[in-house]
C-alpha positions in Angstrom: 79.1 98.3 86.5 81.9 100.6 87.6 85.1 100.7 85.8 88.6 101.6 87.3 91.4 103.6 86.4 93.2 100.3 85.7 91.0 99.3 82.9 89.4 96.5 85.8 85.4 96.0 85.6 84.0 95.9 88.8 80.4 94.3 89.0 80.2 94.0 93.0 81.3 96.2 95.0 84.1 95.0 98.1 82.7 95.3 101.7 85.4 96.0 104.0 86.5 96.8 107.6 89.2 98.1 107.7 91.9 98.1 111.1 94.7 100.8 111.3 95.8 102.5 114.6 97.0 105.4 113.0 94.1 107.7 112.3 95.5 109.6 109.4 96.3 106.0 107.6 93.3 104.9 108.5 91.5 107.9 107.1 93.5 107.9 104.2 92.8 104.8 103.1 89.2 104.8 103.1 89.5 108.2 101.2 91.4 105.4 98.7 89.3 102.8 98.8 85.9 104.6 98.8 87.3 106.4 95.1 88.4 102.8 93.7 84.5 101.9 94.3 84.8 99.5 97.5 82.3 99.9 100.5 83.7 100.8 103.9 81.0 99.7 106.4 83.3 100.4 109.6 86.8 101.1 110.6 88.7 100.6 114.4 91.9 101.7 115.3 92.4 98.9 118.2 92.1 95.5 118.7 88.6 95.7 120.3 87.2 97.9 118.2 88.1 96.1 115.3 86.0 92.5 117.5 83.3 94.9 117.4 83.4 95.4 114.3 83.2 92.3 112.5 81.0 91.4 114.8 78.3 93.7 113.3 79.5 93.3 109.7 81.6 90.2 109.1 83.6 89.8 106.9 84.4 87.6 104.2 88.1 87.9 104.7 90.3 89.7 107.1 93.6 91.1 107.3 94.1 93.2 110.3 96.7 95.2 111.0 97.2 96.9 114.7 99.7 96.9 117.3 97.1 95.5 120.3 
């Protein structure tokens, strides 16, 4: 088990995809959420990308967030 600066204990760790057309968002948050423990398996900066994407690892959720 992992624990979190927050006092929160995680026991599995969050898969995610994560969409963000701006690479230096997008790169800063997986810098965020790979140190709070969470698994990035892929990331996309469009609209296809982020098809492709879940696609190959899908997700139990999604939130996406680009322009296209």
């Amino acid at each position: 088990m992992n624990s979190a600066d927050n006092g929160l204990v995680i026991t599995r760790r969050l898969r995610v995809v994560l969409a963000e057309d701006a690479a230096v968002l997008r790169d800063g948050t997986v810098e965020l959420l790979t140190a709070r423990q969470c698994e990035v398996v892929a990331t996309a900066g469009t609209a296809p990308e982020l098809l492709a994407a879940v696609a190959e690892h899908p997700p139990a959720e999604a939130r996406p967030s680009t322009r296209r």
